[in-house]
C-alpha positions as CSV (number, residue, x, y, z in Angstrom):
1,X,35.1,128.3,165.0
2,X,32.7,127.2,162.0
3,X,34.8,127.7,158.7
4,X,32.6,128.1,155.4
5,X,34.8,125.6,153.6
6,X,32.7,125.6,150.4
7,X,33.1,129.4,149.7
8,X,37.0,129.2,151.3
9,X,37.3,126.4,148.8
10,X,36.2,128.3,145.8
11,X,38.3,131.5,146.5
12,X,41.5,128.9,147.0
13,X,41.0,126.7,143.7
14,X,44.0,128.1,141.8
15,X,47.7,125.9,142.1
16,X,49.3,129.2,141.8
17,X,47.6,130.8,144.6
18,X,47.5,127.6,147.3
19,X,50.8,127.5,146.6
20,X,51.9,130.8,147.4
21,X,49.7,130.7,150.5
22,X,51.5,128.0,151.3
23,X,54.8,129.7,151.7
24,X,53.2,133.1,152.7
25,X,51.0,132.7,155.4
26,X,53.8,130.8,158.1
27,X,55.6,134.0,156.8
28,X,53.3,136.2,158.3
29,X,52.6,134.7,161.4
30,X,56.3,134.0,162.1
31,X,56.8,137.7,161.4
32,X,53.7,138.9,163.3
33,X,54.9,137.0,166.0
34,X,58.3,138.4,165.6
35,X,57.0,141.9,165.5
36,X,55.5,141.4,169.0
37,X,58.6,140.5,170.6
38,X,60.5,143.1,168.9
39,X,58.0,145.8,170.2
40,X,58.1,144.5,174.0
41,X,62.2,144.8,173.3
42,X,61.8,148.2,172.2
43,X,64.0,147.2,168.8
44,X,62.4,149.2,166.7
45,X,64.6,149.0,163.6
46,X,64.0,144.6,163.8
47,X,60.0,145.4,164.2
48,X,60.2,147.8,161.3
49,X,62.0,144.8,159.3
50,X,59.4,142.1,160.2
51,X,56.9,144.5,159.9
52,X,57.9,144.5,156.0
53,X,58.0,141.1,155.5
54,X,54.5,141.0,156.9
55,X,53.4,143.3,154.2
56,X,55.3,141.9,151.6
57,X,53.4,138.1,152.4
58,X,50.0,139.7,152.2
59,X,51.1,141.5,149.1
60,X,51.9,137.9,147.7
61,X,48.5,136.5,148.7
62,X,46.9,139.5,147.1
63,X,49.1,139.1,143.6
64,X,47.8,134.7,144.5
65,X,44.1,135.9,144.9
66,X,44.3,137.7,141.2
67,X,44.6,134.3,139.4
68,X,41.2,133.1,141.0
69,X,38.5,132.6,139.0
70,X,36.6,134.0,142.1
71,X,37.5,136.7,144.4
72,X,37.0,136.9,148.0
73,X,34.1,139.0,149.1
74,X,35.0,142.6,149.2
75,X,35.9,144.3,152.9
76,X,33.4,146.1,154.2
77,X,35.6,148.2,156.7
78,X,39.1,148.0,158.4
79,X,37.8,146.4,160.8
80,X,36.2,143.7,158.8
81,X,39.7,143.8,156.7
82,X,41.5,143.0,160.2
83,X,38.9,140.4,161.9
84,X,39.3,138.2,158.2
85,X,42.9,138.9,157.4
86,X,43.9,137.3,161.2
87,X,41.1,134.6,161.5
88,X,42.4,133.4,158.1
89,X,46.2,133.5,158.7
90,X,46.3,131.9,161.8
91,X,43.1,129.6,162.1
92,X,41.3,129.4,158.5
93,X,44.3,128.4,156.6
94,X,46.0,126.1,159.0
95,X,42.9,124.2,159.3
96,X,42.6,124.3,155.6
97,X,46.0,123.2,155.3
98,X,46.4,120.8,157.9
99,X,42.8,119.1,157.0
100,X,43.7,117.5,153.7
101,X,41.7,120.6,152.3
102,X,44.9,122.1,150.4
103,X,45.9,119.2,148.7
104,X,42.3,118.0,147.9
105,X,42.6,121.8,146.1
106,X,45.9,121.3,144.2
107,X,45.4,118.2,143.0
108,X,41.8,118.9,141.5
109,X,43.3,122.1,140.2
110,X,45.7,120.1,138.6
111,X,43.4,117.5,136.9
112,X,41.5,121.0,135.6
113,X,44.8,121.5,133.7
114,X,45.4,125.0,135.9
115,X,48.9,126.4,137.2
């Protein structure tokens, strides 16, 4: 997978939003994984649960993404919405994270005098 790190840079350049992404995208795939094996079980009441965690970690990285100087690229369909939204939670950002990437972000958002 080839990741356009320059424009995932710029739409991740905010301390506020790198750290909420921080906390809320393991939230959402712990709880998208969770909804899985809750649906297999049959408990629907847990899979309605994690289902609303889910929502309420994409919510934060949507409130995250309004403190960007630039936005994302618009959606051009659900199905573009649902091919981004899962690429980035559980490849773009790990590999964003786990590269040196998110802290190379935070701490030059930092010397920019941002929060």
């Amino acid at each position: 997978m080839q990741v356009d790190w320059p424009d995932y840079c710029r739409v991740h350049a905010n301390r506020f939003n790198l750290l909420i992404h921080l906390f809320a995208v393991p939230l959402f795939v712990a709880a998208s994984l969770t909804l899985v094996k809750y649906v297999f079980r049959g408990d629907w009441l847990s899979a309605a649960f994690v289902m609303f965690v889910a929502v309420l970690a994409m919510a934060a990285q949507g409130s995250g993404h309004k403190k960007e100087p630039n936005l994302p690229r618009p959606f051009s369909g659900p199905g573009n919405f649902l091919r981004r939204w899962f690429t980035e939670q559980f490849f773009v950002f790990p590999m964003f994270l786990l590269s040196g990437r998110w802290w190379r972000q935070f701490v030059a958002a930092g010397e920019r005098g941002e929060t």
